[in-house]
C-alpha positions in Angstrom: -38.0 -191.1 113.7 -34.8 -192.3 111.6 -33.0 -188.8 110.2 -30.3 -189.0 107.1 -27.4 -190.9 108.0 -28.7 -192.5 111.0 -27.8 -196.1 112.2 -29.1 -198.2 115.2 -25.3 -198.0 116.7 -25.4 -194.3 116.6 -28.9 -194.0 118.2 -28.2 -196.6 120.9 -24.7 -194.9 122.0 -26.6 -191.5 121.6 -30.1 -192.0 123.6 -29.9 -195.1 125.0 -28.3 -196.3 129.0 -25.8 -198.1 126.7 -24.9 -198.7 123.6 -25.3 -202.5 123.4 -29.1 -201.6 123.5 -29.1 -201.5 119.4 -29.5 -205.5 118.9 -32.4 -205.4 121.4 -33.9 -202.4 119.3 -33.7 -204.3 116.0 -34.6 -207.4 116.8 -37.8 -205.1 118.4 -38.7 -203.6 115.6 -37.3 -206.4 112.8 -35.1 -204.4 111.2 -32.9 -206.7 108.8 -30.2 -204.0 107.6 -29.4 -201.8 111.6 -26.7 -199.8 109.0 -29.0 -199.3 106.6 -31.9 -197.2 107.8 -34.6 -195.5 106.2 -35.5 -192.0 106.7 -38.5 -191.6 108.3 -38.6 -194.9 109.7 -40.6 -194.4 113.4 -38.4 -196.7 115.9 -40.0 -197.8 118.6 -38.0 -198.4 122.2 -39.0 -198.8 126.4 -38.7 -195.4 127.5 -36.8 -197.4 130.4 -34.0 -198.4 128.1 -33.9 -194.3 127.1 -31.1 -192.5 128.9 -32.0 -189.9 131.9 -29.9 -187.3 133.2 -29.8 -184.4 135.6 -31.0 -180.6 134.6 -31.2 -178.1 136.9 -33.7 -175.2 136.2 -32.7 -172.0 136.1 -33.0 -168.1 137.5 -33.5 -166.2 134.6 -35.3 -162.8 136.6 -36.0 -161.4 140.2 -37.7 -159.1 141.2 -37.0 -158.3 145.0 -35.1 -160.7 147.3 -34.9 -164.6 147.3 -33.5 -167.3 149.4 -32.2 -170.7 148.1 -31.3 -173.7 150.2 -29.6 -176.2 148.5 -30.4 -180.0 148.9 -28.5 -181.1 152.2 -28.2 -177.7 153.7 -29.7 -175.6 156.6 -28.7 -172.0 155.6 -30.5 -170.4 152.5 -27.9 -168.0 150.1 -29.2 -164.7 148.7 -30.7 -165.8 145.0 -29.3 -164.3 141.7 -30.4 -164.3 138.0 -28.0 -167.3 136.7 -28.4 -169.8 139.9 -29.0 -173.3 138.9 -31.5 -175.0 141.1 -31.1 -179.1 141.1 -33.2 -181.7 142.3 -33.8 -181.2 146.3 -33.4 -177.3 146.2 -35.9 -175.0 148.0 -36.5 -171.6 147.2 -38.5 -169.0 149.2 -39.4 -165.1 148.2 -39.6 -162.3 150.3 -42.7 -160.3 150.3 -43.2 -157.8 146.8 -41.0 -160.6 145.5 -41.1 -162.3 141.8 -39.0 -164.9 140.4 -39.0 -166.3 137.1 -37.5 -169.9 137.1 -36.6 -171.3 133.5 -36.7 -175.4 133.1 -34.9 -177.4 130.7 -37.3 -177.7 127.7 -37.6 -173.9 128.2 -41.3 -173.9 130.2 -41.5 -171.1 132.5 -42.5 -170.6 136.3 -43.0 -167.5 138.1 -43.0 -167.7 141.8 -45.0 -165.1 143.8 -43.7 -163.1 147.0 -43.7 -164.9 149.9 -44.2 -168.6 148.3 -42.0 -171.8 148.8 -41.3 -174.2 145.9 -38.5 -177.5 146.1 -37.5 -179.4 143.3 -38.5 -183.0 143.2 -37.3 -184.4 139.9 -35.4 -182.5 137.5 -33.5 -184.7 134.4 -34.1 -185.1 130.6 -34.1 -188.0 128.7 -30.7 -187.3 126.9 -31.3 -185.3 123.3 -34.3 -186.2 122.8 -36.3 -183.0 124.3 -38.3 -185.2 126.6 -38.0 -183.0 129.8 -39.3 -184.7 133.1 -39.9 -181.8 135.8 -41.6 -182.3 139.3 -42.0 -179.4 141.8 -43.8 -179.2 145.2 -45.1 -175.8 145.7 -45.1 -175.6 150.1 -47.0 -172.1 150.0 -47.9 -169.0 148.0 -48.7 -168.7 144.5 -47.2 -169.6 141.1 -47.7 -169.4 137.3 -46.7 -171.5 135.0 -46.1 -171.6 131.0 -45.4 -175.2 130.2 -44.1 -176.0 126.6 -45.6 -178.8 124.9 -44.5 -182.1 125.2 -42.3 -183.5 122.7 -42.8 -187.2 123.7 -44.4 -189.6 126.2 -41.1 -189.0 128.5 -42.0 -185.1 129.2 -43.8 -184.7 132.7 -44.5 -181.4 134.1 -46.3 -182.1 138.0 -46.9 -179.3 140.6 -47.7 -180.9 143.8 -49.2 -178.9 147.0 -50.1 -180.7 150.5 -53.3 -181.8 148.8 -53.3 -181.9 145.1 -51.0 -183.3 142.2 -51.4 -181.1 138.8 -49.8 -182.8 135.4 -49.5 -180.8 132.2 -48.6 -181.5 128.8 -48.5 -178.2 127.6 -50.8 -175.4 129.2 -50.5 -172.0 131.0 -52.2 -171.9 134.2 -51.6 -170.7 137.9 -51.6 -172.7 141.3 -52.1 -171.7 144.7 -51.8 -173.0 148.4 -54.1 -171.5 150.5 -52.9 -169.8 153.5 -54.3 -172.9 155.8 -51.9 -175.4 153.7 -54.7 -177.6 153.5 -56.4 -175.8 150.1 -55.0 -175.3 146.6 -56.3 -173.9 143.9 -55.8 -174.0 140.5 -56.9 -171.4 137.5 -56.2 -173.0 133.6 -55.9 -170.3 131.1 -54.9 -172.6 128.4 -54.4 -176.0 127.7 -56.1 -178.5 130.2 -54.8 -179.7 133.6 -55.3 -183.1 135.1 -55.9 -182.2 139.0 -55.7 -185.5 140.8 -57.0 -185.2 144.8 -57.6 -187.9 147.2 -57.3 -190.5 144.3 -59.5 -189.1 142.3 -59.0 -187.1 139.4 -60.6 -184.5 137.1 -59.5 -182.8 133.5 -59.6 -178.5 134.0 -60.4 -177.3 130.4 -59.1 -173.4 129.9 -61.1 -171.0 131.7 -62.3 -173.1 134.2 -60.6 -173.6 137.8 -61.2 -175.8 140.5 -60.3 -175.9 144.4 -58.9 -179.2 146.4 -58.9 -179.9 149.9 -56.4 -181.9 151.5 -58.1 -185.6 151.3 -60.8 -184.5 149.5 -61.4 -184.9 145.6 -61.3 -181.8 143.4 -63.9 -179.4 143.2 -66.3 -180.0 139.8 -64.9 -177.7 137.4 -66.0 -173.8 137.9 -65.7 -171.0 135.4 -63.4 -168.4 136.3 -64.6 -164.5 136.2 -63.8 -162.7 132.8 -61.9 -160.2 132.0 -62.7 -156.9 133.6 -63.5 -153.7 131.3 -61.0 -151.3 132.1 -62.0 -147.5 132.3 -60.1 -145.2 130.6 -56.1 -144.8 130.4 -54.5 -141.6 128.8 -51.9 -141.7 126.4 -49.4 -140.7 129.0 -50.1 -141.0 132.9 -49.0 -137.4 134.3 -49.3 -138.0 137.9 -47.6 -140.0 140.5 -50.3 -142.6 142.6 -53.1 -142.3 139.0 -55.8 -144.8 139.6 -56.5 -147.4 137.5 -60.0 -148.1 137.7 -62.5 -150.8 135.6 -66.4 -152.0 136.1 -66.8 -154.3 138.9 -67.3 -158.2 138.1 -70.5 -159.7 139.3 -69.5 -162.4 141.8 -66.0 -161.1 142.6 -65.1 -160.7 145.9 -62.4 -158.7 145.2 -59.1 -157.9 142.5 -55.7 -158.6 141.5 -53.8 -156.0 139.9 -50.1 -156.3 138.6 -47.7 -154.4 137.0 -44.7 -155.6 135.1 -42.3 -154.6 132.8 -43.4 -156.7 129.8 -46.5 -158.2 128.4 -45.1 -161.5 129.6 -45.4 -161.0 133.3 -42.7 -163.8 133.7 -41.8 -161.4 136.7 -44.2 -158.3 138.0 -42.8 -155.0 139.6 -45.6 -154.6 141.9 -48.8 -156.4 143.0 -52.0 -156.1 144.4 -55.2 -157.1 146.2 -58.1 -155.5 146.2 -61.4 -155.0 147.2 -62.7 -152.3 145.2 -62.7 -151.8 141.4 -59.9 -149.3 141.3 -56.1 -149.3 142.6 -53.4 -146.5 142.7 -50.4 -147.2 140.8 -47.3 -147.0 142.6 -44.5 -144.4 142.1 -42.2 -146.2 139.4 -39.8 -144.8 137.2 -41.1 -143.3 133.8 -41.1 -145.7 131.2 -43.9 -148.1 129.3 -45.2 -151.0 132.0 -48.3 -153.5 131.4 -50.9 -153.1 134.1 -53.3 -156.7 134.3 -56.2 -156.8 136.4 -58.2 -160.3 137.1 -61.7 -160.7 139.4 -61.2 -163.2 142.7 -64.6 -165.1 142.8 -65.8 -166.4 146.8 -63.3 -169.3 146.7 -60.1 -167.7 145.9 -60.2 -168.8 142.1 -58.8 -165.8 140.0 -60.1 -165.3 136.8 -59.1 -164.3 133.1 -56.4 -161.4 132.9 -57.3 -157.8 131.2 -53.8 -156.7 130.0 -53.3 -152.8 128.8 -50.0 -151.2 128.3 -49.4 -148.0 130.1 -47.1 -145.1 129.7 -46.0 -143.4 132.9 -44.4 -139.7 132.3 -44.6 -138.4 135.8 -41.3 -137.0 135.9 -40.2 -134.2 136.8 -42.6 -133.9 139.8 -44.8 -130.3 139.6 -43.8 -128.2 143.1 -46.1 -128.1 146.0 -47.5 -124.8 146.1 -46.7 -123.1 149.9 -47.8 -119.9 149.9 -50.5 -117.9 149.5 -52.8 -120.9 151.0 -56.0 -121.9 148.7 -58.6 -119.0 148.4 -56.3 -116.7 150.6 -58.0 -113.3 150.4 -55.1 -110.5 150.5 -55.9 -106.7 151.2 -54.3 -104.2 148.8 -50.7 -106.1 148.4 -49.2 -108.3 145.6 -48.4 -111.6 147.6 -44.6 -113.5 147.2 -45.3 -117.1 145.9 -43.4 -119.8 147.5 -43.4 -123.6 146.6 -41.0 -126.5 147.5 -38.4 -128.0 145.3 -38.9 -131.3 143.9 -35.9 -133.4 143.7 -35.5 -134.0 139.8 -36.3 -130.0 139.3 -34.0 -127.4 138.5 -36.1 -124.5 137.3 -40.2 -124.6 137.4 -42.4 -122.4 134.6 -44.9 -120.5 136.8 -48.7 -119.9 134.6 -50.7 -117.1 136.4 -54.4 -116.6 134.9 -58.0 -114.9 135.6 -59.9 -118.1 135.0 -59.6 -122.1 136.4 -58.7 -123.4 132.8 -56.1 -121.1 132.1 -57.6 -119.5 128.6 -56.9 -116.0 129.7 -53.2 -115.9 130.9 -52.0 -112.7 132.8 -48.0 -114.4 133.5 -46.3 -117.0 132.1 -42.6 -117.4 133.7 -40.0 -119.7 132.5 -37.1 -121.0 133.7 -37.5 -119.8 137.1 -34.7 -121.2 139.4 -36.1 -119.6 142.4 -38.7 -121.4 145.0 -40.3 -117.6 145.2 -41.9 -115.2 142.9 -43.3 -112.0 143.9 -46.1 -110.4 140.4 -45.6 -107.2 141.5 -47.5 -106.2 137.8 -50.6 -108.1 139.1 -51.9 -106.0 141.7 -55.6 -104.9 140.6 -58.2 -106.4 142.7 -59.4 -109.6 141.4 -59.2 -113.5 141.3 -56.1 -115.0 140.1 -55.2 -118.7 139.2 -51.5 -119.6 139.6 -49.9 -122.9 138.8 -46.0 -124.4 138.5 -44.4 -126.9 136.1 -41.0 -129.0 137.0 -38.0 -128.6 134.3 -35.5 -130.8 134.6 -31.8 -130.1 134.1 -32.0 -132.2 130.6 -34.9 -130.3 129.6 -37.4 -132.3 130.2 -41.0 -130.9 131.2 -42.9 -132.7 133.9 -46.5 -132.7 134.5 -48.8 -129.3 134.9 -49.3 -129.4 139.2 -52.4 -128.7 140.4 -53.8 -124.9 140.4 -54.4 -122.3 143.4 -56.2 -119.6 143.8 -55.6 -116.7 145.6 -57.9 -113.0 145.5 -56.6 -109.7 146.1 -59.2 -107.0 147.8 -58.8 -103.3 147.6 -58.5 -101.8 151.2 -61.5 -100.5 152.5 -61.2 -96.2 152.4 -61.4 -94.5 156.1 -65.0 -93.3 156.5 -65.7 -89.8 157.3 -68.9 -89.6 159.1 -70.8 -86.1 159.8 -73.3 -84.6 161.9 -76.6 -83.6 160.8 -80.2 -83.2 162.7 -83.4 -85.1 161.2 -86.5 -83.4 160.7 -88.0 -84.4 164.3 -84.7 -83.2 165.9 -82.7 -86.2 166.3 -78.9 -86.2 166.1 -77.8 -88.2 163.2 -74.0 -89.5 162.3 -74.1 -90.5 158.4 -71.8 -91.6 156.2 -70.6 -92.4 152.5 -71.7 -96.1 152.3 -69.1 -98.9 151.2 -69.1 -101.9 148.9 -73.3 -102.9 149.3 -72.8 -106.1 151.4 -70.3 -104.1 153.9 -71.6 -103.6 157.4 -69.8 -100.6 160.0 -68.4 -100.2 163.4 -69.1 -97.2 165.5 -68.1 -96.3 168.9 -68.4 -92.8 170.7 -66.3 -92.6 173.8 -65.8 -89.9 176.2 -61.9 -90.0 175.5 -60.0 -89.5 172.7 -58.8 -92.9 173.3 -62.1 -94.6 173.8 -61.4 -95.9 177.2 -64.0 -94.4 178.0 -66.5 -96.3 175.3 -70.3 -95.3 176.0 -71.6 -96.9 172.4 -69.9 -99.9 170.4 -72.3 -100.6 167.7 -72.2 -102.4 164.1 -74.4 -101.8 161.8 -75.9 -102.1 158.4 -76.9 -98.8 157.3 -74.0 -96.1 156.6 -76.0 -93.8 159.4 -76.9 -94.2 163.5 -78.8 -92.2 166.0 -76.4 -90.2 168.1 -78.1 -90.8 171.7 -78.8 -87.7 173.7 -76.3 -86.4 176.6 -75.6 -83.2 178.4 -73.0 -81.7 179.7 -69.6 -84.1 178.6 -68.0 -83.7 175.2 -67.7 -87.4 173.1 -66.1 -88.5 170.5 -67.4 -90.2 167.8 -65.5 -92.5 165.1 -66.6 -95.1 162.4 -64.9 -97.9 160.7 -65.7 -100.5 157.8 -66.5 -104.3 158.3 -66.3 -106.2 154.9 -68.6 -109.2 154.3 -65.4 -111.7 155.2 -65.1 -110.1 158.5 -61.8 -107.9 157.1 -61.8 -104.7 158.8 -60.8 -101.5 157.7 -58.7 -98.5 159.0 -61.1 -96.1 161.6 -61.9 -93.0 160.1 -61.2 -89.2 161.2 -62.1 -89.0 165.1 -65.5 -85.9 165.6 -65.8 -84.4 168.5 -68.9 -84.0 169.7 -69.9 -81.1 171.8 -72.5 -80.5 174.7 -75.3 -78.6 174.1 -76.1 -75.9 175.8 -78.4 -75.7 178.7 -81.3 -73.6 177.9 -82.6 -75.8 175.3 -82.3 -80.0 174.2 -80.4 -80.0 170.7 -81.7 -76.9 170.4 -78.6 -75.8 168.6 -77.8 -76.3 165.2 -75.3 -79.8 165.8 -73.3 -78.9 162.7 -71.9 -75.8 165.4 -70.8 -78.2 167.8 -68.8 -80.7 165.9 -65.5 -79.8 165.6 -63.2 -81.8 163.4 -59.8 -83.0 165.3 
């Protein structure tokens, strides 16, 4: 279309292979007066006479390592954002590898990790925006943002060993399976002409199809919508937080990615999976997109779910050491010890009598220490104890995960005595315990108890002293509480003989003799 000021010299000499085109273009399209143009006149001229030349495409992000292996060479060179590539270049990526490749009318590629793309046709057709782009993706995966054509000159093709895709302005993804012989391809927007064995079909958006190598393409299948995601908190607080969503009927499994802007030009981190839920990896704090898409039975990935996310993991909480979980201590205060996380220089330790934290018996801050002994908490009871990363800035990190730990009073030395039930038996009896503790008693013919003639536990705070003439015994009791801790052994009796004119016929209380 003529602009202000334009004149057929000035077109031919700007456009055109050369600049004696302009008589062939007016005597084309009649035009009496060439230096004498109207504005808005629509010129037509052979896209053949229309001057082509060379544009590389170029590396405007990575994420990871590349290789690129210019036209006529055998070695590849490390890839950088700013690299041109030209017509006949390869590029491969490494594996948890993105690059984002930018083409002359500004369209968009992203090659996966571990694909392989070469550049078969790369030039413009002068000023005029027409952009003509050919590419021959060898393996892996790619997306693609294409920018609408601006004449009948643009081209945008993506060829794989069996299939030849041509856009005129669409987003959608290709794929070579890993046989070589497969490709897929998933339209998101736009439509796709997907040409296989001779034989061609139109992909509307949403809709993906699957080519075999000398095989037409697949008839057109939906692709799997959008998963629901399940909930995502303001801020993520932990390192590895699952993101989970409902599982797609007909999916065989999931894609998850995570990348720095809502573009996804490049990704951070990838993923497939089978299940419905994936751990996100330890990044740095900061704000990320997380997308998830369902993979239906043959490899077609459907319709992105995109949600921003907010990691603030940082600093780490400690991992608690000591006292282990549910450690039961006996009469003593323990010292609590817990490792040092990289980032932290001083930790906040909460202690409380409940799991939530509502009734708080210590709250310490600024510890520097990786050890802190309550010596004020020592009344028997439950506590709840948990520690908090500061950094050196100031910065709070995340609340770790809680212990417990109990402290037990230590069971009292028991005291037994001799007495004689009504039908004459000799009795050892003592104050009972806690109600669920049970008691050791042994009577010995030593002071030592080498010499051990009973070793009995039992449940009652009493026991039958068997009868025994003429040796003195010792008797002496202990406490067994209901987690097996055992207590201190009580005062050692002595028991005396009786004396031989008569069985126990002697008050026992006479004979027992405290040591």
């Amino acid at each position: 279309m003529v602009s202000e000021g334009d004149n057929l010299w000035d077109l031919s000499e700007k456009h055109l292979d050369r600049v004696t085109r302009f008589e062939q273009v007016r005597r084309m399209n009649h035009i009496k007066y060439p230096k004498r143009l109207q504005p808005g006149t629509r010129i037509r001229i052979p896209m053949k006479w229309i001057r082509s030349n060379p544009v590389p495409a170029k590396i405007v992000s990575i994420q990871g390592s590349a290789q690129i292996t210019p036209v006529g060479e055998r070695t590849a060179q490390p890839l950088a954002v700013g690299n041109m590539a030209s017509l006949g270049d390869e590029i491969r990526t490494d594996a948890n590898t993105t690059v984002a490749i930018q083409f002359a009318d500004g369209s968009i590629l992203t090659l996966h990790n571990s694909s392989q793309v070469r550049f078969d046709h790369l030039s413009a057709h002068g000023s005029t925006g027409m952009v003509d782009s050919r590419l021959r993706l060898l393996k892996g995966r790619m997306d693609t943002k294409v920018t609408p054509a601006k004449g009948p000159g643009s081209r945008f093709e993506i060829h794989t060993p069996s299939a030849i895709s041509a856009v005129r302005g669409t987003v959608y993804r290709a794929a070579v399976k890993e046989n070589g012989k497969t490709s897929n391809i998933e339209v998101l927007h736009g439509k796709v002409a997907v040409t296989g064995a001779k034989q061609q079909r139109l992909i509307s958006a949403g809709f993906g199809t699957q080519v075999s190598t000398g095989k037409q393409p697949l008839r057109p299948r939906q692709l799997l919508p959008k998963p629901e995601l399940g909930d995502i908190p303001e801020r993520i607080r932990e390192i590895n937080w699952r993101v989970t969503w409902k599982p797609l009927k007909d999916a065989v499994a999931y894609r998850v990615e995570i990348a720095n802007d809502r573009s996804f030009d490049t990704v951070v981190w990838q993923q497939r999976s089978e299940h419905n839920r994936s751990a996100i990896p330890d990044l740095p704090d900061g704000t990320y997109f997380v997308r998830v898409r369902g993979i239906d039975s043959l490899g077609l990935e459907g319709l992105n779910q995109t949600q921003l996310i907010t990691l603030d993991a940082r600093p780490q909480p400690p991992i608690a050491l000591e006292p282990i979980e549910g450690q039961v201590l006996r009469g003593a205060t323990p010292t609590l010890r817990w490792t040092k996380p990289e980032s932290a220089s001083g930790y906040r330790l909460e202690i409380a009598a409940d799991a939530n934290f509502k009734t708080l018996l210590l709250d310490q801050m600024a510890l520097t220490s990786t050890e802190f002994k309550p010596a004020e908490l020592k009344d028997p009871g439950t506590y709840h104890w948990r520690l908090t990363s500061i950094a050196a800035d100031g910065e709070v990190g995340p609340v770790g995960r809680s212990r417990s730990y109990q402290i037990k009073a230590i069971p009292e030395k028991v005291d037994p005595s001799l007495s004689v039930s009504e039908d004459g038996r000799a009795v050892a009896s003592w104050r009972p315990g806690t109600s669920d503790a049970r008691y050791q008693v042994q009577i010995a013919y030593d002071k030592k108890f080498k010499e051990i003639t009973v070793d009995q536990t039992v449940s009652e705070a009493q026991l039958d002293i068997p009868p025994s003439t003429g040796l003195t015994r010792y008797l002496r009791v202990k406490q067994i509480e209901s987690d097996g801790y055992e207590g201190p052994w009580g005062a050692t009796q002595r028991i005396l003989p009786p004396p031989d004119r008569g069985y126990w016929t002697v008050l026992i209380g006479s004979l027992l003799l405290l040591i």
